[in-house]
C-alpha positions as CSV (number, residue, x, y, z in Angstrom):
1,X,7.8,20.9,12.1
2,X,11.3,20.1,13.4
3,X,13.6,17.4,13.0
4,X,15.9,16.1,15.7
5,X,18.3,13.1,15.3
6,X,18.1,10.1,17.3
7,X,20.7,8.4,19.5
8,X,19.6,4.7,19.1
9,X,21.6,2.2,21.4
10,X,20.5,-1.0,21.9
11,X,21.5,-2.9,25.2
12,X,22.7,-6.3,25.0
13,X,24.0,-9.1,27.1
14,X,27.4,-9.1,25.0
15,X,27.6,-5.9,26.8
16,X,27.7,-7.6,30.8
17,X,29.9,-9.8,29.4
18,X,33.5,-9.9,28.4
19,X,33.0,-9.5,24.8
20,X,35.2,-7.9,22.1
21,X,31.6,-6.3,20.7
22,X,32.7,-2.2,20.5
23,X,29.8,-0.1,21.7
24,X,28.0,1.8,18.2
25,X,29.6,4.9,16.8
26,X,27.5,8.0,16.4
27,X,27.7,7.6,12.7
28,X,26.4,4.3,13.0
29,X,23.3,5.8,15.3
30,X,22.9,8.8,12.5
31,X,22.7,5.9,9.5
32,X,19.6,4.3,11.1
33,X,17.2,7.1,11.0
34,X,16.0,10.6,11.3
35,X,12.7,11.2,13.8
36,X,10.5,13.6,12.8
37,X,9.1,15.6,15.2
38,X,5.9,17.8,15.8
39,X,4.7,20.7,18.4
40,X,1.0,20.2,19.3
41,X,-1.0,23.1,20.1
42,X,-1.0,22.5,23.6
43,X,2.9,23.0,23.3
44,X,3.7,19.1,23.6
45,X,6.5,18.2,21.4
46,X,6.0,14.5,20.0
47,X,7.2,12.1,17.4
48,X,5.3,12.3,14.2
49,X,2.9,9.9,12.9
50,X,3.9,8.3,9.7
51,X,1.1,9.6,7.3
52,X,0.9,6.5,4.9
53,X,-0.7,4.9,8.3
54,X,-3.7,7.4,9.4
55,X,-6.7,5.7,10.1
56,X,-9.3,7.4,8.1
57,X,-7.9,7.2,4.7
58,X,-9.1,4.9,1.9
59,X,-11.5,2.0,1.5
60,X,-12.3,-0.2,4.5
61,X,-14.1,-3.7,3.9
62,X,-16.7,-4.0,6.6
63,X,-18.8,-7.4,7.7
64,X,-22.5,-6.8,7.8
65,X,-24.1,-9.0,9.5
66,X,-27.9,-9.7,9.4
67,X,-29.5,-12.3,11.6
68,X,-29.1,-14.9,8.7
69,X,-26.9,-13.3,6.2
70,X,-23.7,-11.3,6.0
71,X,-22.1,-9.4,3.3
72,X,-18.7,-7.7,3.0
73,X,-19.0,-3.6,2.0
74,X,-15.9,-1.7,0.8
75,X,-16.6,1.9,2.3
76,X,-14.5,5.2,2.7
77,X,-13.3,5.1,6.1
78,X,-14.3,8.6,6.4
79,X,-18.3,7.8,5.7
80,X,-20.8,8.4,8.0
81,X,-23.2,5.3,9.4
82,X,-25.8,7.3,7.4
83,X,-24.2,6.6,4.1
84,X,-23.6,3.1,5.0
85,X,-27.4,2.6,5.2
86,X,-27.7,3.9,1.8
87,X,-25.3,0.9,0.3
88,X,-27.2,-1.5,2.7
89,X,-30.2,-0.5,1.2
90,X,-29.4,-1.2,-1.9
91,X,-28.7,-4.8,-1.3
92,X,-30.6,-5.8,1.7
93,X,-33.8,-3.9,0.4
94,X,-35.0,-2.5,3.5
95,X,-35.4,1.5,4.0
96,X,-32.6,3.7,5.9
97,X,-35.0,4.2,8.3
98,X,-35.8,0.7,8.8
99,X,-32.1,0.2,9.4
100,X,-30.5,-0.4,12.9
101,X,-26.8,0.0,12.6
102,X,-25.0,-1.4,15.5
103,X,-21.2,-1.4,16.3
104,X,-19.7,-2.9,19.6
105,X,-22.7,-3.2,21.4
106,X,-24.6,0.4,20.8
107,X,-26.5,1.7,17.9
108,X,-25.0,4.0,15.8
109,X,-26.9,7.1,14.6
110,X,-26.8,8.4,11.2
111,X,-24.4,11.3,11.7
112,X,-21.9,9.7,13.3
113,X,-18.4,9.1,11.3
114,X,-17.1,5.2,10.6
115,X,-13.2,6.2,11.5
116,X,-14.1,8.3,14.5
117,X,-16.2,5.4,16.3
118,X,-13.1,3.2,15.7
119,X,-14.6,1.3,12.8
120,X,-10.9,-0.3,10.8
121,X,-10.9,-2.5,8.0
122,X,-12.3,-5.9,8.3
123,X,-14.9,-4.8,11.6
124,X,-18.0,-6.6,12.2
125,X,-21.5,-4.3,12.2
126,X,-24.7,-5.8,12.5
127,X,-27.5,-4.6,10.9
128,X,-31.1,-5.3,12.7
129,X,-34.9,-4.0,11.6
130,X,-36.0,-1.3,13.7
131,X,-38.9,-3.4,15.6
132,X,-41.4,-0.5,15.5
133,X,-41.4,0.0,12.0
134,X,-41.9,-4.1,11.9
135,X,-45.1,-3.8,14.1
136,X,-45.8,-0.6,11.7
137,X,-45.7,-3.0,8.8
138,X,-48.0,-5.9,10.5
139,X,-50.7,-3.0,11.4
140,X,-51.2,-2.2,7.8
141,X,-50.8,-5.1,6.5
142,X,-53.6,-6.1,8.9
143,X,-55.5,-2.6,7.9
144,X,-55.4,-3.4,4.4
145,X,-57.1,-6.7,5.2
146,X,-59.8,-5.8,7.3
147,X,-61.6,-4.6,4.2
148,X,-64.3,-5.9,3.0
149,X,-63.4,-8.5,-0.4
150,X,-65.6,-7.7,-3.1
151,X,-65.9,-11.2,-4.9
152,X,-69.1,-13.0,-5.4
153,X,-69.6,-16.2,-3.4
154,X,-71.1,-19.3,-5.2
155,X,-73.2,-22.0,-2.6
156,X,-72.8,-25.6,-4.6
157,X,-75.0,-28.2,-3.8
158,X,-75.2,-31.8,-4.6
């Protein structure tokens, strides 16, 4: 890592006018602030990012929404979609795999990381049965009832 000083000038319109405003001192320029700088691999130097501000560390509150409900999730920002279906689970009481997680228009797989999608705090997912396993449920429902119902019958007559 290296660390260069910055020369910060600002330009002003006191300075096209006639002003008595002196231009700033280096001192003053060294008092504001040190950049810090980094070499990337591909041998680019650049400013360094303030590390209190990466995206990807802490809890994120995400907005769930269902087609009638939503609830608010607090989540590490470096969970996968995968994991995310776990907590839904657990409140929504559908299966994972019943799950379909979808985030700016396209459906997110399982493997795929919240941060590195561009999920931030306070983002909108919705969350939608998978319509197969809907039409899996009706078939077995209807399966179960196709059997024959072993109660007697009684004929009344008056």
């Amino acid at each position: 890592m290296m660390k260069l000083r910055s020369m910060r000038f600002s330009r002003s319109s006191s300075k096209l006018s006639s002003g008595n405003r002196a231009a700033p001192s280096e001192k003053d320029c060294r008092s504001m602030g040190e950049i810090k700088w980094e070499l990337r691999p591909g041998g680019m130097l650049v400013q360094k990012r303030d590390t209190s501000q990466n995206a990807g560390e802490g809890l994120i509150t995400i907005r769930v929404s269902t087609v009638s409900h939503w609830h608010d999730i607090s989540i590490e920002a470096t969970s996968t979609f995968g994991e995310l279906k776990m907590i839904l689970s657990l409140i929504t009481k559908m299966e994972p795999r019943e799950q379909r997680v979808l985030f700016k228009g396209r459906e997110r797989e399982d493997e795929e990381y919240l941060h590195m999608v561009g999920v931030r705090d306070k983002d909108k997912v919705l969350l939608l049965q998978d319509p197969a396993i809907k039409e899996e449920k009706k078939l077995l429902g209807l399966a179960g009832r196709s059997q024959p119902i072993n109660t007697s019958c009684r004929t009344i007559s008056v």
